[in-house]
C-alpha positions as CSV (number, residue, x, y, z in Angstrom):
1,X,-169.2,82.1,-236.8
2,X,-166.5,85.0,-237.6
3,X,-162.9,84.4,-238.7
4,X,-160.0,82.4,-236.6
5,X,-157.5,85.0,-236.5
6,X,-153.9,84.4,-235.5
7,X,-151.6,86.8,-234.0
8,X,-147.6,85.7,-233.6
9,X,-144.5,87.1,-233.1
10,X,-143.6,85.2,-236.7
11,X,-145.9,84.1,-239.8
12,X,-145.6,80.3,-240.9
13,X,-146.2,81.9,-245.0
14,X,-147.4,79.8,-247.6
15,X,-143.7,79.9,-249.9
16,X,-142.0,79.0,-246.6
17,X,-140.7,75.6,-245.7
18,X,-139.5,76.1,-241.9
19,X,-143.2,75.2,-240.5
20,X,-143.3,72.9,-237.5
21,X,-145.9,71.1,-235.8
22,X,-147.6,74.1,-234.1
23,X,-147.6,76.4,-237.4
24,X,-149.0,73.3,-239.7
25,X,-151.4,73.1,-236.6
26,X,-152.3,76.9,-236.5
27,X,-152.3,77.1,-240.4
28,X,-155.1,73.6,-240.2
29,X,-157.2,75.6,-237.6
30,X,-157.6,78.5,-240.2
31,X,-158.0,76.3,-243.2
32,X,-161.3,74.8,-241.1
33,X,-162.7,78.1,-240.8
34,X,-160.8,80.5,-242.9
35,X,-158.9,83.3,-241.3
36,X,-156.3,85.8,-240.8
37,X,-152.6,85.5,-239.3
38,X,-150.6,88.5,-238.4
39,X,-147.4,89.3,-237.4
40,X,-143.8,90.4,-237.7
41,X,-142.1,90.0,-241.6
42,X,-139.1,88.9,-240.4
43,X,-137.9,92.0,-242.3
44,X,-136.0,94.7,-241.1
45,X,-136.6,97.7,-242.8
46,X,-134.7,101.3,-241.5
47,X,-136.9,103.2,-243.6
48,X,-140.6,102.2,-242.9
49,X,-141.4,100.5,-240.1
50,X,-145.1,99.2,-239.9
51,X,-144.6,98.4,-243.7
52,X,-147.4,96.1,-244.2
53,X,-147.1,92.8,-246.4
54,X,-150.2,90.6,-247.5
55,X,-150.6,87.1,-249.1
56,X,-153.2,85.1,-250.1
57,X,-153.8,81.4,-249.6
58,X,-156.9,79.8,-250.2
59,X,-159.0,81.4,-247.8
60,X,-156.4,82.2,-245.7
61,X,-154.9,86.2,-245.6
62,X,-151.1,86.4,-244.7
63,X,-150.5,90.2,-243.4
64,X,-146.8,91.0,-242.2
65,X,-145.3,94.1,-241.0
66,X,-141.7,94.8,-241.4
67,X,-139.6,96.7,-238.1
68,X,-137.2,99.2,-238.3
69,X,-133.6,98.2,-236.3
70,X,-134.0,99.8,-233.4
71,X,-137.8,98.4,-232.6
72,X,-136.5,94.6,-233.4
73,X,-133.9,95.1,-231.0
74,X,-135.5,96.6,-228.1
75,X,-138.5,94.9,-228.7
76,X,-137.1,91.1,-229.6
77,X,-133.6,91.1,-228.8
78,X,-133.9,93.1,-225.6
79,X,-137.3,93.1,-223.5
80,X,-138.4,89.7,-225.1
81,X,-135.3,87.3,-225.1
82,X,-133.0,89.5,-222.7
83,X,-135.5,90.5,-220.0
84,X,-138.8,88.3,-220.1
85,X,-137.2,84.8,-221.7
86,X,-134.8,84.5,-218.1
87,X,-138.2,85.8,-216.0
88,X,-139.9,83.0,-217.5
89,X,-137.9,80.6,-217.3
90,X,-137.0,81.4,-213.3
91,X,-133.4,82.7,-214.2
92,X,-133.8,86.0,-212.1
93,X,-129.6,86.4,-211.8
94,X,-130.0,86.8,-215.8
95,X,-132.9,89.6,-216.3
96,X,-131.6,92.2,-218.3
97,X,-133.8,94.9,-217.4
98,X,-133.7,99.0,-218.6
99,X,-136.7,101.1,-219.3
100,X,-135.4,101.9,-223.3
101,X,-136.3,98.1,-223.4
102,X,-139.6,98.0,-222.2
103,X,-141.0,101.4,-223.6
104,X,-139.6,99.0,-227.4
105,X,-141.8,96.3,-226.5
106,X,-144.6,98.4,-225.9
107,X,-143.9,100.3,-228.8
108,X,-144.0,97.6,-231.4
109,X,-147.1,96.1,-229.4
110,X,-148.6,99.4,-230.7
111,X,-147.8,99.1,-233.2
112,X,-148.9,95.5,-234.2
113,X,-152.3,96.7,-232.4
114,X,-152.5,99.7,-235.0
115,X,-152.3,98.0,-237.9
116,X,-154.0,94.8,-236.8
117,X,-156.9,96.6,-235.6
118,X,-158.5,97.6,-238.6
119,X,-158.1,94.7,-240.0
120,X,-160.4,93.1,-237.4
121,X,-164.7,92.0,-237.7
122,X,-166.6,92.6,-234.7
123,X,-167.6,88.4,-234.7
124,X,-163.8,87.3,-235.0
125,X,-162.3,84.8,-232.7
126,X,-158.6,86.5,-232.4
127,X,-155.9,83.9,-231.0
128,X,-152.5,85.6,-229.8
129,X,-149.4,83.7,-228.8
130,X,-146.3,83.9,-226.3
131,X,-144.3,86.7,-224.5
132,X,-143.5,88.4,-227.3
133,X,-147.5,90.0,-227.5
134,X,-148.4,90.3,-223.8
135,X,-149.9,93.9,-224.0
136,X,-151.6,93.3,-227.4
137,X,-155.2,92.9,-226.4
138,X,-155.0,95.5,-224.2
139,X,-153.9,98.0,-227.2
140,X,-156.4,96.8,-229.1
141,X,-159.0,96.9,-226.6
142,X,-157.8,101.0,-226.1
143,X,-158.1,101.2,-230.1
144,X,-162.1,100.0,-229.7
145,X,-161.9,96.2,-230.3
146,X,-164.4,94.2,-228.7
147,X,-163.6,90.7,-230.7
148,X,-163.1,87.5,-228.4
149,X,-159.5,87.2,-227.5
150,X,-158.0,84.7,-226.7
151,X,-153.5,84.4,-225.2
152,X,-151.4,81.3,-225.1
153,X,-148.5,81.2,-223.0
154,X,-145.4,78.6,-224.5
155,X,-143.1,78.9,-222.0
156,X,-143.5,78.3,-218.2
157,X,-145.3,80.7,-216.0
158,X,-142.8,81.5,-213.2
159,X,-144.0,81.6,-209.3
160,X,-145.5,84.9,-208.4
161,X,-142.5,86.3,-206.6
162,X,-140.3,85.9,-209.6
163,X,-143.1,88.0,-211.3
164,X,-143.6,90.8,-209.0
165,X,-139.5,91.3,-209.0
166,X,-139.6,92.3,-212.6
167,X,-140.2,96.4,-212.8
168,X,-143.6,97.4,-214.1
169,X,-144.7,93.7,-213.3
170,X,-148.2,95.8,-212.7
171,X,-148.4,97.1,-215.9
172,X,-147.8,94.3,-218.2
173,X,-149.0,91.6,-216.8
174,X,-152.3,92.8,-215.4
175,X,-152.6,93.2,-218.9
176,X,-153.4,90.0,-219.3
177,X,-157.2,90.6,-217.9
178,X,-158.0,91.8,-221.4
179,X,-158.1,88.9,-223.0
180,X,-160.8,86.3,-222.2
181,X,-158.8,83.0,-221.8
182,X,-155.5,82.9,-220.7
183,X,-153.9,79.6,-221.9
184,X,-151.2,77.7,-220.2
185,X,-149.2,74.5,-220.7
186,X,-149.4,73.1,-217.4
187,X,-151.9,73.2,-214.4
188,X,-149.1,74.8,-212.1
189,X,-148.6,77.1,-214.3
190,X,-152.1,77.9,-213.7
191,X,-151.9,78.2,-210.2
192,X,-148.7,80.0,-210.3
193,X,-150.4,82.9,-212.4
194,X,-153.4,82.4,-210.2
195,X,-151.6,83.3,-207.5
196,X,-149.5,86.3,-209.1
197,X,-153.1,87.8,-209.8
198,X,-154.1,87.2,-206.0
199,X,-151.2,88.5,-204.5
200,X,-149.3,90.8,-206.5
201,X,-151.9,91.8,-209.4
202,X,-154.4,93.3,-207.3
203,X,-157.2,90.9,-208.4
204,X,-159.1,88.4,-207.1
205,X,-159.3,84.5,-208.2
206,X,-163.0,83.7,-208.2
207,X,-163.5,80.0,-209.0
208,X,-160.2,78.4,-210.4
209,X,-159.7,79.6,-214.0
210,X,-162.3,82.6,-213.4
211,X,-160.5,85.5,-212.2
212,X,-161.3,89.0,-212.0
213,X,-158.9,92.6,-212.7
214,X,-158.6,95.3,-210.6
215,X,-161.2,97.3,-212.7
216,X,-163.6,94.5,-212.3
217,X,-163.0,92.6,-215.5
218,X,-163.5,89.1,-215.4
219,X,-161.2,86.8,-217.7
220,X,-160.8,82.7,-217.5
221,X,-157.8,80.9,-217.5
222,X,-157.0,77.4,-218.4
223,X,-154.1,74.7,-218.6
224,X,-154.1,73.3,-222.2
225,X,-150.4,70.6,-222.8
226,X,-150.0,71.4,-226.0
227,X,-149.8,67.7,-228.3
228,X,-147.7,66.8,-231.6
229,X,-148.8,64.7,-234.4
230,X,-148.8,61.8,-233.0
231,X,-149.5,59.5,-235.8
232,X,-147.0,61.6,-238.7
233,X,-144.0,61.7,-236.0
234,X,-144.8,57.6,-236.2
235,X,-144.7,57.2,-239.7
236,X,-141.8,59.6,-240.3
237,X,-139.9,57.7,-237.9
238,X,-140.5,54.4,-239.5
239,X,-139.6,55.8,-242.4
240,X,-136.6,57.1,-241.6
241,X,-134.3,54.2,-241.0
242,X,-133.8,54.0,-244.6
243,X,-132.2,57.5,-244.9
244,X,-129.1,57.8,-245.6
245,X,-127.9,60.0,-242.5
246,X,-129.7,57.8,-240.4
247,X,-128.1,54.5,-241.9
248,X,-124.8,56.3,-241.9
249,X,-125.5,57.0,-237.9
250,X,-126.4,53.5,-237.3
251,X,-123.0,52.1,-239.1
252,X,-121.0,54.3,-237.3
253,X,-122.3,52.7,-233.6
254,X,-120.5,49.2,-233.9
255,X,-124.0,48.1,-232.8
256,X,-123.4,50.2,-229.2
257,X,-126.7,51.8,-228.3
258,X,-127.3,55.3,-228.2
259,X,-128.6,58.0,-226.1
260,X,-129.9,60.9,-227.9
261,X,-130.7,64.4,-226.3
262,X,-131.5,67.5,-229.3
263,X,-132.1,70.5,-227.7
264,X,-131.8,74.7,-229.1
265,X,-128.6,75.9,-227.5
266,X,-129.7,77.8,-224.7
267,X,-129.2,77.7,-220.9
268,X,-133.0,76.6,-219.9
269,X,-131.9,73.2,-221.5
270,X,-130.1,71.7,-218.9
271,X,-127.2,70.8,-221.1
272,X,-124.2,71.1,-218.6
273,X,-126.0,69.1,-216.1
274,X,-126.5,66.7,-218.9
275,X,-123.3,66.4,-220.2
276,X,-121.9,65.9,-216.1
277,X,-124.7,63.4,-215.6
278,X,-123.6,61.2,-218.8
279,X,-120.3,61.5,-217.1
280,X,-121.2,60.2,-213.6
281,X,-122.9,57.3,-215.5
282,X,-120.1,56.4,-216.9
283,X,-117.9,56.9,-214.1
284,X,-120.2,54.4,-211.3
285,X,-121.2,52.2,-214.0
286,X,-117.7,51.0,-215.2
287,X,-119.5,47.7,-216.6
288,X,-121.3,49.5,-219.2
289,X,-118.9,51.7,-220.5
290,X,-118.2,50.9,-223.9
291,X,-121.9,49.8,-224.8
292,X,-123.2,53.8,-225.2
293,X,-122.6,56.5,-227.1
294,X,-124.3,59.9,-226.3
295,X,-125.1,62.4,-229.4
296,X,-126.0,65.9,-228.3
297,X,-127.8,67.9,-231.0
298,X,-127.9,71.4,-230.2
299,X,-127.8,74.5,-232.6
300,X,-126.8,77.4,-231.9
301,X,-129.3,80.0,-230.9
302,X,-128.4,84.2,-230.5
303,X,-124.9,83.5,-231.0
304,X,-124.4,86.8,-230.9
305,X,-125.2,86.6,-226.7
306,X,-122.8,86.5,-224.4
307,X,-124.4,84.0,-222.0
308,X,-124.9,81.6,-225.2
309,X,-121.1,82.1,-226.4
310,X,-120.1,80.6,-222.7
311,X,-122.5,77.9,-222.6
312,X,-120.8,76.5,-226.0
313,X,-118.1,76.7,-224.9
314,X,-118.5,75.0,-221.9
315,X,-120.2,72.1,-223.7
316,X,-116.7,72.1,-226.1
317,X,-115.0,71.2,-223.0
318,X,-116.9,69.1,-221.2
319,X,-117.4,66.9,-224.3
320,X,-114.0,67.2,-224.7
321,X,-113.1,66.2,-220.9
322,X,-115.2,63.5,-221.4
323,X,-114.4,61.8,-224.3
324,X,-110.4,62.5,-223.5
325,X,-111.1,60.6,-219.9
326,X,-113.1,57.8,-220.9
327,X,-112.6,57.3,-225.1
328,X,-110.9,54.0,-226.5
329,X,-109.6,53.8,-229.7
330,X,-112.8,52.3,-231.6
331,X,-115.6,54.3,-228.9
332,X,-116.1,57.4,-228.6
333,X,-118.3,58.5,-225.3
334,X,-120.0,61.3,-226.2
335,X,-121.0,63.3,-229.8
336,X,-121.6,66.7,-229.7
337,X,-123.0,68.5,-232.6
338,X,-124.0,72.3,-233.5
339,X,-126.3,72.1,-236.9
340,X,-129.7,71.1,-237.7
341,X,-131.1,68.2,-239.2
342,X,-134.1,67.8,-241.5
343,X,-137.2,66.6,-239.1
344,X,-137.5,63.0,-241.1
345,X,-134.1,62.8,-239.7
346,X,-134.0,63.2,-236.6
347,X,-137.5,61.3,-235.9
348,X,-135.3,58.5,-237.0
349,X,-132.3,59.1,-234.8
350,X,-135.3,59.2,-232.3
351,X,-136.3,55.8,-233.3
352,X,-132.4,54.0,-233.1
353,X,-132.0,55.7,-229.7
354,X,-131.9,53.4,-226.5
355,X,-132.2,56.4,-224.4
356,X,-133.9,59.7,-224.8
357,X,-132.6,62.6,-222.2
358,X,-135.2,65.1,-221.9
359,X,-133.9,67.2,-219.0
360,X,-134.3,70.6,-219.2
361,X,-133.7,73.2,-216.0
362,X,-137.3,74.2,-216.8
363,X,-139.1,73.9,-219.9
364,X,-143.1,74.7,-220.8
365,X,-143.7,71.3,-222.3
366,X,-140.3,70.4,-224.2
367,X,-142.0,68.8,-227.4
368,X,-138.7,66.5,-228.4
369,X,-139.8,64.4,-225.5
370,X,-143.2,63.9,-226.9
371,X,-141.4,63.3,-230.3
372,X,-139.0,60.9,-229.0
373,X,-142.1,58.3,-227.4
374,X,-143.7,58.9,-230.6
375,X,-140.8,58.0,-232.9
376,X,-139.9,54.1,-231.0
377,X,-140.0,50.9,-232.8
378,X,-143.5,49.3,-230.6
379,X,-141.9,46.0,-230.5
380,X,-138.0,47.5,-228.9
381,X,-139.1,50.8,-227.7
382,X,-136.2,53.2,-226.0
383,X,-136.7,54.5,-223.0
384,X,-137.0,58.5,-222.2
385,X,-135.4,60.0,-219.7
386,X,-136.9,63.7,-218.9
387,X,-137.0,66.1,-216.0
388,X,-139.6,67.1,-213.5
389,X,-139.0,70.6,-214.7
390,X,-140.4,70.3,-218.2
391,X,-144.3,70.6,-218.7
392,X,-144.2,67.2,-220.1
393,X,-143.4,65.1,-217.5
394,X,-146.7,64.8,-215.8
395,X,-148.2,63.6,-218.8
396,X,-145.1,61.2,-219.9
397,X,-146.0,58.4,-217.0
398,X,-144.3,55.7,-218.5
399,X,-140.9,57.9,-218.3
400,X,-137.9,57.9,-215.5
401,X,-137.7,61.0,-213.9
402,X,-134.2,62.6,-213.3
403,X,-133.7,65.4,-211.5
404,X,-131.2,67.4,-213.6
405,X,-129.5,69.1,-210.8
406,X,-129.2,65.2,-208.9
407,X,-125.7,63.8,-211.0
408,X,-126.0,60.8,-209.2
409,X,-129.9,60.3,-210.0
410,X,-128.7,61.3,-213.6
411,X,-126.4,58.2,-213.7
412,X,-128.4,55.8,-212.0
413,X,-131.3,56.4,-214.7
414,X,-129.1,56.1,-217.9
415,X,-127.8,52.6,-216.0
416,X,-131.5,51.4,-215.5
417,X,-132.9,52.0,-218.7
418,X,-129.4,50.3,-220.5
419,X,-131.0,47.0,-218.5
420,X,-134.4,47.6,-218.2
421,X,-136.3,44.5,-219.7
422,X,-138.1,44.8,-223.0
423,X,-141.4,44.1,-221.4
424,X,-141.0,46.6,-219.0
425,X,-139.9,49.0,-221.8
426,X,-143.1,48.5,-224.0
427,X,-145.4,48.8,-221.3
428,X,-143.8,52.1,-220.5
429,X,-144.1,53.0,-224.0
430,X,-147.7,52.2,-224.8
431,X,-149.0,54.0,-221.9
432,X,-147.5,57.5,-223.3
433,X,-148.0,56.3,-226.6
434,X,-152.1,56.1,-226.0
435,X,-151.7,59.0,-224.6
436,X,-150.1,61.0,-226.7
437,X,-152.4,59.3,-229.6
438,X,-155.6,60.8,-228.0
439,X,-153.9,64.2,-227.0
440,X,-152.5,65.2,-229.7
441,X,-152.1,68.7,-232.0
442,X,-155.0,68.8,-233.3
443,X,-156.6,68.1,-229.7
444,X,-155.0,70.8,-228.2
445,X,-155.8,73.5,-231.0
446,X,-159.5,72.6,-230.8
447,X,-159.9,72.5,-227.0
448,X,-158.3,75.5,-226.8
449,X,-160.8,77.2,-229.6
450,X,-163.8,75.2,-227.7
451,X,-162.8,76.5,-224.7
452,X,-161.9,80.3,-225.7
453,X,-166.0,80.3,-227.4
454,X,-167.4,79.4,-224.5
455,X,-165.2,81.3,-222.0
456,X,-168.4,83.3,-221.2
457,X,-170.2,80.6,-219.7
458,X,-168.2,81.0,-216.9
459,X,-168.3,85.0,-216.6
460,X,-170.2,84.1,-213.3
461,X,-168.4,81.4,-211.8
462,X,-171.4,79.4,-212.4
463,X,-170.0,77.9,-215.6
464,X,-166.2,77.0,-214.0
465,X,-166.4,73.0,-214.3
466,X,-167.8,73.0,-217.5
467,X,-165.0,75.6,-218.8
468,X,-162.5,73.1,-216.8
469,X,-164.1,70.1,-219.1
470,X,-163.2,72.1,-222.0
471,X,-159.7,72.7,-221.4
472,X,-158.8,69.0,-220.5
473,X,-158.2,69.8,-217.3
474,X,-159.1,65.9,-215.5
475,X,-159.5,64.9,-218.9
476,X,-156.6,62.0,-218.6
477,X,-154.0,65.3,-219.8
478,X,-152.5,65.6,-216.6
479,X,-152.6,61.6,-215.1
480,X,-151.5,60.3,-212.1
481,X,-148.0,58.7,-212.3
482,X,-148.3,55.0,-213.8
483,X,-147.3,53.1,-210.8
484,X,-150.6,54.8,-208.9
485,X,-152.6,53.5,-211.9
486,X,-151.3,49.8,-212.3
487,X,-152.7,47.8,-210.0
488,X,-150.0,45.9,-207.9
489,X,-147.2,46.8,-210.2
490,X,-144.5,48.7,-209.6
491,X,-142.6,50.2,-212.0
492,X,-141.0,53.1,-210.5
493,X,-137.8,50.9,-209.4
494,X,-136.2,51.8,-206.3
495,X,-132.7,52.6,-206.3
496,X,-131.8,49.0,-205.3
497,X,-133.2,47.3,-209.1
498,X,-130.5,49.0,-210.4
499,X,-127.4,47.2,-211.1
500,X,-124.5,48.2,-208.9
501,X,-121.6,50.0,-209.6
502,X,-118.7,48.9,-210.8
């Protein structure tokens, strides 16, 4: 069995302290079998880009490569977050497209392909992550690489119409056929790319997940929800409450419950909607006000972008609208807040909040929701909110759906989970939490590995169900919603459980 090696837009290094779930989950995966991760420094350096960097750790090799100015911002800051991150995440009216930007992205794809390439064993099982490396197997399968190759997709996988309106849609996605699994969050986002490949990417889709170029290459394609830790976020959480920002928090609520949304500042998130939502809440539900306060953490991201300079400040004054229409003296409606907070912390802000709002416009699995279930107190669990638009949702059963664009829906939600009974809201609970238990991380980083190794056995088609049992897909990942799964219970109230306004 060859190497695990990892390919990302940015390295998770040994001296660093930043890592998340995914990297201690990636850096786990290369502990089991030694290996290699590559990718950008993080440096920028005007005078030699390509300037490679290595570390050792155990038997893990940490090889960077600086960029010069000009390739980080056509490459990251301009075809990556300006052009593809709006594609992906259906905001057509915000695609920043020019040429200059694309011919970067390529560029530096090059250029991670020439200096990844020899690094590279024929037996090597080479895993490559998000938007930011689309082309790279095909550069490296130009540069003689004949390695299994393997892509996972982070974000959502737009419909195939929103595709096929981005210039050169041809050229870089089609380049997708080079690898031999394609990895998505979600089964739609399967079909949608399924169907991008089948009507605008001049393949053909054989069997579902086997698919085939227009040269007659054959590649696989699977859904894979990505998991968290299940059982740390728990014990973190429970932890937590006796930190002192957490304490602090909980003194300053009066004993008023909180909702809790933490989301990166950017316009995918939903956060207007949000914000206007909490508002119509409080406006129909004149009983309750009083009894919630709503804390919105959300750092800033590319503050330097226009588009992200408006959305804070239209958050400033729709907090500020807010709290100036419906604050009293000792209450304070809503809390809005720009800065991070250690992990530990906020798993146990998770764990004091009533209500979790998870309600992106779109999303590829939104992990703070996953977080969130994972964080609650079993015996007086809070309830999550999210929206049908993050990936997710399908999964989360146990959750109330809001539809963030539906202000009313928004309102009436917030309202039934302040009243829903504790029963109710523990039985909720422990269905995600079971779930999330068994699907977790370290799940998703082996079934995707499992599934990548034996992506041959379906070259044929003949092999499709049992490439389909290794990604999860029917494997209890994507469930049917809980009131189709408990027998003569509803749980899913209609609009008429909820208590009526004003």
């Amino acid at each position: 069995m060859g190497r695990l090696v990892v390919v990302s837009n940015r390295v998770a290094l040994p001296d660093e302290s930043r890592a998340g779930g995914l990297a201690i989950a990636l850096l786990d995966s290369l502990r089991e079998e030694g290996g290699l991760w590559f990718g950008w420094s993080g440096k920028i350096d005007p005078d030699a880009s390509g300037r490679l960097h290595e570390q050792q750790d155990g038997n893990i090799r940490f090889v960077t490569m600086d960029l010069s100015a000009q390739d980080h911002e056509d490459y990251y800051n301009g075809f990556a977050n300006r052009t593809l991150w709006p594609l992906l995440h259906f905001r057509m009216d915000l695609v920043d497209y020019n040429r200059e930007t694309y011919e970067g992205y390529q560029c530096v794809n090059a250029l991670f392909a020439g200096k990844l390439a020899p690094l590279l064993q024929p037996d090597d099982i080479v895993w490559i992550h998000d938007y930011h490396l689309i082309p790279l197997a095909k550069l490296l399968r130009e540069r003689g690489v004949r390695c299994r190759m393997g892509f996972f997709l982070h974000v959502p996988m737009p419909s195939s119409d929103l595709l096929a309106a981005l210039p050169s849609h041809q050229r870089l996605f089609e380049g997708l056929s080079s690898y031999d699994l394609v990895g998505f969050q979600t089964e739609r986002d399967l079909e949608r790319f399924q169907d991008y490949v089948r009507l605008f990417g001049r393949g053909r889709v054989l069997d579902r997940g086997v698919l085939e170029a227009p040269n007659g290459r054959r590649f696989h394609a699977g859904a894979f929800p990505i998991g968290i830790d299940t059982a740390r976020i728990a014990e973190l959480a429970a932890d937590a409450v006796t930190k002192s920002g957490v304490e602090r928090l909980a003194e300053s609520m009066s004993g008023r419950a909180l909702a809790i949304g933490v989301d990166r500042l950017d316009y995918s998130k939903g956060l207007p909607e949000r914000f206007k939502g909490f508002a119509n809440y409080l406006q129909r539900y004149p009983q309750q006000r009083g009894q919630l306060t709503f804390l919105q953490i959300a750092p800033v991201s590319r503050g330097d972008v226009t588009e992200y300079q408006q959305l804070r400040e239209e958050l400033e004054r729709l907090a500020g609208h807010i709290n100036g229409r419906y604050a009293e003296p000792d209450w304070t409606p809503v809390r809005y807040v720009n800065r991070n907070y250690p992990h530990a912390t906020l798993t146990g802000f998770y764990r004091m909040a009533r209500v979790g709002l998870v309600t992106p416009l779109r999303d590829g699995m939104n992990l703070v929701a996953k977080e969130y279930v994972a964080a609650q107190n079993p015996d007086d669990p809070g309830v999550l909110l999210i929206s049908p638009f993050a990936g997710a949702a399908r999964e989360l059963d146990g959750a109330l759906l809001v539809n963030p664009y539906d202000l009313d829906g928004a309102g009436d939600a917030i309202a039934q989970a302040m009243t829903m009974p504790v029963e109710e809201r523990r039985e909720r609970w422990k269905s995600m939490f079971d779930h999330l238990s068994t699907h977790d991380i370290t799940y998703w980083r082996r079934s995707y590995l499992k599934a990548l190794r034996e992506a041959d056995l379906a070259a044929d088609g003949a092999g499709a169900d049992r490439l389909d049992a290794v990604a999860g897909n029917g494997n209890g990942a994507t469930r049917a919603p809980l009131r189709e799964r408990r027998s003569g219970i509803e749980r899913r109230h209609p609009p008429s459980a909820i208590p009526p306004p004003g």
